[in-house]
Structure formats: C-alpha cells, structure tokens
N, C-alpha and C positions, 0 to 999 in steps of 0.2 A: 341469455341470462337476464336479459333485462326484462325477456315476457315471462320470468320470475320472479320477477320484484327487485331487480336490483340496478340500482344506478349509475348510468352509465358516465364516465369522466376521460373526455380525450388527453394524453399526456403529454408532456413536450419537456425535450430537453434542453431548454433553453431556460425557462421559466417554471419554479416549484411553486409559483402560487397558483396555478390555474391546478392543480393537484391537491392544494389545501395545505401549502407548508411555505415555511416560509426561507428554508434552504434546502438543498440536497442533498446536504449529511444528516437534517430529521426523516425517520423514518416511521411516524405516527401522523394521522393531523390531529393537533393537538387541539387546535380551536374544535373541531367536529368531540372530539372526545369530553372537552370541558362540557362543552352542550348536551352532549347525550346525560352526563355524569347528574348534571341538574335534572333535566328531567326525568332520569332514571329513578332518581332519590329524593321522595320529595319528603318533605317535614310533616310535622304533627296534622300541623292544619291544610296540609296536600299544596303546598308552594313549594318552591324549591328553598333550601335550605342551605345549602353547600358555601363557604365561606370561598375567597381568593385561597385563604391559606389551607383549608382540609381540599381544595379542588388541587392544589398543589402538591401536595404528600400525598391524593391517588394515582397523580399521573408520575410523578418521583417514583411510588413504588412499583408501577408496571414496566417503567423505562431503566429503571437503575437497578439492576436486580443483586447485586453484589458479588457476581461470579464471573472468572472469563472463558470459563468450561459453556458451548452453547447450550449442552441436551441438561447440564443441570438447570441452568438461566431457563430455559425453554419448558421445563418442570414447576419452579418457581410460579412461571408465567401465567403456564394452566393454571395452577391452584389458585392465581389471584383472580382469572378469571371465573371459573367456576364458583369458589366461596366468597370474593369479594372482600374486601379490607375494611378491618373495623379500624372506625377513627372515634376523636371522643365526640360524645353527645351533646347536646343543650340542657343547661341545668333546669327542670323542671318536666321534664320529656321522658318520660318512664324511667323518674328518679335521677336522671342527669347521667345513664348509661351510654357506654358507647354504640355508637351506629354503625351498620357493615353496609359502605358504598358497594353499591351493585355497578360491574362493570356491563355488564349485555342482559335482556332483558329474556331470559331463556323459557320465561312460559309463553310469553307472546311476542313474538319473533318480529312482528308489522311492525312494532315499536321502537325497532334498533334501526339506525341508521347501515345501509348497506349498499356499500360502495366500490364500483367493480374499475380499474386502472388500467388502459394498455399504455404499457411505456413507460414504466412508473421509474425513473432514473435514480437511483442511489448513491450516491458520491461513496466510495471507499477510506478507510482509517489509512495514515503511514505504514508505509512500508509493500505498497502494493506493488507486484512485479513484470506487470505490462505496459504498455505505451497509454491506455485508456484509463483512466484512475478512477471508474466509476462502472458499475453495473446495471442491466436495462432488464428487469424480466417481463415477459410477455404480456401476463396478467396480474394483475393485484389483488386481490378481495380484502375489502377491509372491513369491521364492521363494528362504528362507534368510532371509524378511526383506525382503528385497531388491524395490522395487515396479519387474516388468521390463514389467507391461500396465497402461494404464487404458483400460478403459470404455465408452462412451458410450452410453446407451440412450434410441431417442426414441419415441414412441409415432405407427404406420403409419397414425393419422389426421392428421395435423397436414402440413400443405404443405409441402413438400423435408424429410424428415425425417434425411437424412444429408447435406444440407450446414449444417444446425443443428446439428448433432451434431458434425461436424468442425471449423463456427467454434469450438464451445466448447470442445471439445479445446484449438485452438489461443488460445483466450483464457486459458485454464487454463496456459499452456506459456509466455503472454508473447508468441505470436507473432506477434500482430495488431497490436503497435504499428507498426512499418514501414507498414502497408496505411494502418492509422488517424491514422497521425502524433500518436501519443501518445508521453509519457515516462514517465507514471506507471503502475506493476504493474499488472496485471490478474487474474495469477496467482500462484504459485511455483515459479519453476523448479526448482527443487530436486527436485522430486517426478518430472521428470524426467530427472533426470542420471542416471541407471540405465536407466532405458526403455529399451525393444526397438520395444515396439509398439503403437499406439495403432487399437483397436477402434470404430469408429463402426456404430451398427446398428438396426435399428427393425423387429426380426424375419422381416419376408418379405423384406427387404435387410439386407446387412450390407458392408463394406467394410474393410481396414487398410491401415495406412500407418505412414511413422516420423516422429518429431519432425521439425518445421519442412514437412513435408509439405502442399500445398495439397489443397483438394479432389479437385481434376481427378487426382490422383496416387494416392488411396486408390483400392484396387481388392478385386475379389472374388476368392475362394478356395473353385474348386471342385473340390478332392482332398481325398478323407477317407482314403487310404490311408496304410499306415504306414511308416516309413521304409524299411522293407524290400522294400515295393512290394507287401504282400502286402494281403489283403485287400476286401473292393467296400462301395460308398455301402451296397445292401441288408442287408450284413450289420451293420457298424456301426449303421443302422439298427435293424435287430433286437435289437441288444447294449442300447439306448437305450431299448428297447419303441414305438419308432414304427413304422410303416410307409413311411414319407417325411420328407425332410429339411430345413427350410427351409432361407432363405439363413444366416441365425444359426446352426442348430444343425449346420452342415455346415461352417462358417468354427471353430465350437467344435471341432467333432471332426475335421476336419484339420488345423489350424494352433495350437490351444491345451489340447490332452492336453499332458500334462507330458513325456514325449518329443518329441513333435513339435516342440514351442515351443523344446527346450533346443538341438534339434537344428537349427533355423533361426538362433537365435543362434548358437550358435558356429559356421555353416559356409556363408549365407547370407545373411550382413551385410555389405554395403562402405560404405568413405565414401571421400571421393575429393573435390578442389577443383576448382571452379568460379567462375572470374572471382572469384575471394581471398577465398571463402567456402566452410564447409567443409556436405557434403552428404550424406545418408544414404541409401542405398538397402538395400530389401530383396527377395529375389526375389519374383516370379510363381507362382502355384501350380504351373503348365506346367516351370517352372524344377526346382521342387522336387520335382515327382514323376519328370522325367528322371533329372536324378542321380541320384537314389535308386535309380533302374531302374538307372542305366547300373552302379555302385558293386555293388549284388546282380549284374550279370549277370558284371561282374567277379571277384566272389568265390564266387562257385558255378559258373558256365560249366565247360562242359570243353573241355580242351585237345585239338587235335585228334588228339594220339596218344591220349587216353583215348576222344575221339567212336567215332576211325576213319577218320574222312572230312573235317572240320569243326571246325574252332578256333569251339565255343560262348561265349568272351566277350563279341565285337564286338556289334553294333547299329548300326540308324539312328535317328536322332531327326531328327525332319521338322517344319520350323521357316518359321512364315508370315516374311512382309516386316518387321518393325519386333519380332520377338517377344521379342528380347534373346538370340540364340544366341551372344553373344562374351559375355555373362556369364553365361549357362550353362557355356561352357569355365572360366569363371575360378570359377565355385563348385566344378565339378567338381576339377578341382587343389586346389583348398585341402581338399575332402573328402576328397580319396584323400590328402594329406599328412596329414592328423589319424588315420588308418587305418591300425594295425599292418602289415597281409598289403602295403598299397600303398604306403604313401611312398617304399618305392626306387626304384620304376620312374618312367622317363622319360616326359614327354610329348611327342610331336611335332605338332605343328598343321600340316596343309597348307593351302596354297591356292593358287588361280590365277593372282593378278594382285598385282604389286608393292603396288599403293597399298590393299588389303583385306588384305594383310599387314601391313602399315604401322599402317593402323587397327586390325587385331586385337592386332599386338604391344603398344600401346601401352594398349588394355585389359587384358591379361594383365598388366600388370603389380601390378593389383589382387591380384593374387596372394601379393604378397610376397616373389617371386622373381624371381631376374636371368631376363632373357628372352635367348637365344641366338637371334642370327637366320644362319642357312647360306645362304652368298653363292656358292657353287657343292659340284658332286659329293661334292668332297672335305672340301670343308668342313661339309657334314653328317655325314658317316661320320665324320669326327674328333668332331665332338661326340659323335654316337651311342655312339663308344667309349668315352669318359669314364667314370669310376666313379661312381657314385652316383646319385640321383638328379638330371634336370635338365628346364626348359623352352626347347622349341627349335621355331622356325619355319623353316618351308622353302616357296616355289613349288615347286607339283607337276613341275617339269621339271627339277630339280635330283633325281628322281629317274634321270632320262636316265644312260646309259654315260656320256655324257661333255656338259659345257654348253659346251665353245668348241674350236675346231679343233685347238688347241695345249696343251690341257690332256691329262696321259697320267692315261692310267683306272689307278685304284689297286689295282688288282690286279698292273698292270704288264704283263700283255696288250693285243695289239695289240684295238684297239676293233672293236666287229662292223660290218658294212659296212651302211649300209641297202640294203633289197632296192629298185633301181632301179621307180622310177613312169614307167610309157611313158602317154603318152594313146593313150585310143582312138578310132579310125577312126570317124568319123559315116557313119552311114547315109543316104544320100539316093533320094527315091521319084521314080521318073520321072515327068516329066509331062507331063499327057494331053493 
C-alpha cells in the first residue's frame, strides 16, 4: 500500500496521538481533516479561506450526523462526502453566495491526504459486553482524516479464515446483535459512519463488502486496471516487484490505490430500500472495469467522420445470467454525469419486452434522475429532442415508422408499405 501512495502510521495502544487524535473514543483525525479542509477550499484569491467557525460546522456535520441507525448515518455520510457542504460565503464573492466545502479532492487524488493505520484502537460507547471495552481493527485507511476502509486480516492457517474475518468486521460495526439477539455494544459505530469498504482477507483470499453486509455478499476483486482501462495484472505486478499477484495484493492494487478507491466511491456506490431498511451496495469488479471501458471508448473513440467508415465509441459488454448489467447502466449514467466532456448527452436504454423495461426503469432510477419512459414513435423523438441532458426508455419497436395504424409518422409522410410476405409452395416427392 504504500508503493501506492499511501502513508504509512504505526498504531499503538497505549497512545492516540502518535495516530493523529487526541483520545481513543475520536474516531477521525480531526487536526489532519481541518488541514486538508483549507487546502481543499480555497477562496477567491486561491488562499485558504475557511474561518475556526465554518472549519467547525464541516467537521460537526460529518461526525454528528443526527441518526442512531448506522447504514442511514453511513448514507448521510456519503452524500457529504461526495456533494460536500454548503456553508455561507464571503460578502462580496459571487454576491456573498454560499460555498460548498469539499471534503476529498476527487478529481485529483495526490492532493488528499492518505493515510493507512494498523492497530488503530477505538475505545467503545457504554454498555459494552466484554471484558475489553475497546476494539483494534487490522487496518485503517483514512483519507483527509477521514476512516473510509477497515481491514481485517486473518492468518491462511486457521479454518474459514474469511468468514472470521467478516463476523468481526461485523461485530466491530454492531451488526451481529439482530443474528445474536443482543442489546449490548459490541463495537463502535461510529468508526463506521464514513466507511466505504470493508476488507476481509488472509492473503491467498481476500473479499470486500459494505457495511451491514453478510458474509455470502463479500466478494473478490479480480481487475487491477486503472480507471482508464489502461494497463494488465503483469505490469502492475512488475511495478510491485512480484511476478504474480495473490488474491490480497490484487484486491489492493485494483480496488485500494488512492484513485481507484476514490473513484468507486464517488461513482459506484448505491443505497436503495428494502422491506423499510436502508442497503448498501457496491459494484463488481466486472462492473467496474466495464464502465471504465465503456467511459474511455467514449472520450477517445472516433467519430465516424474522423474513422471514415465507423463511429469508434460504441461497444458490447457481454453480461452472464445474474451479473448485475441494470446496475452497470445505472453506474455508467451517473459516471458520465460527474464527467465534464459527457453529462449533456442523453441516454436511451432499449429493450424488448414491456415487463424487462419495467424492471430496468425502475433500477435506473438509482441514478438520481427522472426516468422517461416513450409509449410510442413519437413519443420518443419528442423526448430525444429535448435540450439537455435526459434518461429515457423505449421497446425496441418503437423504433418502427410508425407503432399503430392510426398513428401519422412525424415526418408527416405517407408511412412505407411493408414488402408483401407470400408463402412459399412446398415441394412434394413422388412416391414410389
């Protein structure tokens, strides 16, 4: 991790300043986070701008989130991460408007502070029901401060070494009292109301998952390529000094380089309710290396008057029974929205059959956008025209001249005739 850019801090449980904090029941470093916060955001004339008091109500609203539900706190969380918190402005500063502090600096990744923890000790809330009153997990990843990975590392002798590793994740998280039918802590949540992603691993396996996640849901991560598609296992390997990659050091070097991580977070995360519980998903590696493909073939492709012959954007992406390809469309939309060159352009989704547009639509709408669905010819062309950016569904036979006898084609031409189908004359063999 660190021939990835990330810095490394010995932990000790004895002492929380050598960690950046100044007890063991804070679970941020607050000083690293103030500092990032300034330089992140800087004012008019590119100084930093940030008062004691707005440096206060950003770190307030990422630590205090108003809930004692984790995965809604842990929702909150995202969203402040990603959109960032508008505080007010400077009078005189594009009208004396409010400012949105940026938590992480997600186009250019070298700029965040990124800070990797073993031993990171957490003192637990009352009510805890072990002899220990504090929890240790393996690993920390923080960044700006901010702890958005733990952890868990178990040794590849010991019997199921990654569902040991994920109970304790999930003991650490508070999530096992429902299974256990306990009331008393186990953990601190707290530690995860920022989380992204929780690492379970024992070297020749490794697996991730999000908060509240069971076993059976952690999975492996086998793309090391970068988000731009560029790249192979071999080289990165090389870059590493190995020759080959376990499962650990290939989940490290696809999924937790300080781009890649920051880049799953903001574009690659949903949450979405479930029978009046809230739920976290994160993509698939399959997921994540498609878009990324699809996104690069978009912004380098050539158009078929530069080819000659061939509009070079398009692509297929070839997708088993169960692999998630209606949340592959909905990561891809919200990537090309966060994308200067794309967020104008439209998306149109086809498909064949009423009730697999029904279901797709109703995916899409993880997206965050209204979804348009086109109930005949003309009512796709009217969306299609629309200005701006939109998301719009259509059955592929609403690309037809025309979807009903009585509907006039919009061009206002008389509709083409189909060419008459005769059957043909069977041949029959005499017999003998």
């Amino acid at each position: 991790m660190q021939q990835l850019g990330w810095q490394h801090i010995e932990g000790s449980l004895d002492d929380p300043t050598v960690t950046g904090r100044t007890g063991f029941t804070e679970v941020i470093q607050e000083s690293v986070l103030r500092a990032q916060l300034r330089a992140l955001n800087p004012g008019p004339d590119g100084l930093p701008w940030l008062d004691d008091g707005r440096l206060a109500e950003a770190v307030a609203a990422i630590t205090r989130l108003g809930t004692h539900r984790l995965l809604e706190a842990n929702e909150k969380a995202t969203g402040l991460l990603i959109n960032g918190l508008t505080v007010e402005g400077l009078p005189g500063w594009v009208g004396g408007r409010g400012q949105t502090i940026r938590y992480i600096d997600w186009e250019h990744a070298g700029n965040n502070h990124c800070t990797v923890v073993n031993q990171y000790r957490v003192d637990c809330p009352p009510g805890f029901n072990r002899a220990k009153a504090f929890i240790v997990p393996d690993l920390v990843l923080l960044v700006n401060g901010l702890p958005l990975v733990v952890v868990e590392c178990k040794s590849p002798s010991i019997p199921e070494p990654l569902a040991e590793a994920v109970d304790q994740l999930r003991r650490y998280s508070n999530q096992r009292r429902a299974a256990f039918e306990v009331e008393e802590n186990e953990g601190n949540e707290s530690l995860f109301a920022t989380n992204q992603l929780l690492v379970a691993t024992s070297f020749d396996e490794a697996r991730v998952g999000c908060v509240g996640a069971t076993c059976d849901h952690f999975a492996q991560w086998k793309t090391v390529v970068d988000p731009q598609g560029a790249g192979s296992e071999l080289a990165v390997a090389a870059s590493l000094g190995r020759s080959t990659l376990s499962e650990q050091e290939r989940l490290i070097a696809g999924l937790l380089a300080p781009a890649h991580l920051l880049d799953v977070v903001r574009n690659f995360m949903l949450f979405t309710q479930s029978d009046g519980q809230t739920i976290k998903m994160v993509c698939r590696y399959q997921q994540y290396r498609a878009v990324n493909r699809a996104i690069a073939r978009l912004k380098s492709g050539q158009t078929r008057l530069q080819h000659g012959e061939y509009d070079q954007r398009g692509g297929i992406i070839w997708h088993t029974q169960g692999s998630g390809k209606s949340l592959t469309m909905v990561f891809l939309v919200r990537k090309m929205r966060g994308d200067a060159q794309l967020r104008r352009f439209k998306v149109v989704v086809i498909t064949d059959r009423k009730d697999l547009q029904r279901q797709l639509s109703g995916t899409a709408t993880l997206t965050g956008e209204t979804v348009d669905v086109a109930d005949s010819t003309t009512g796709i062309q009217a969306l299609a025209r629309r200005k701006g950016p939109g998301l719009i569904f259509a059955t592929i036979q609403k690309y037809r001249d025309h979807d009903t006898a009585d509907e006039t084609p919009p061009t206002g031409e008389a509709a083409p005739v189909p060419p008459r189908r005769t059957k043909k004359k069977k041949k029959h063999k005499a017999k003998e």
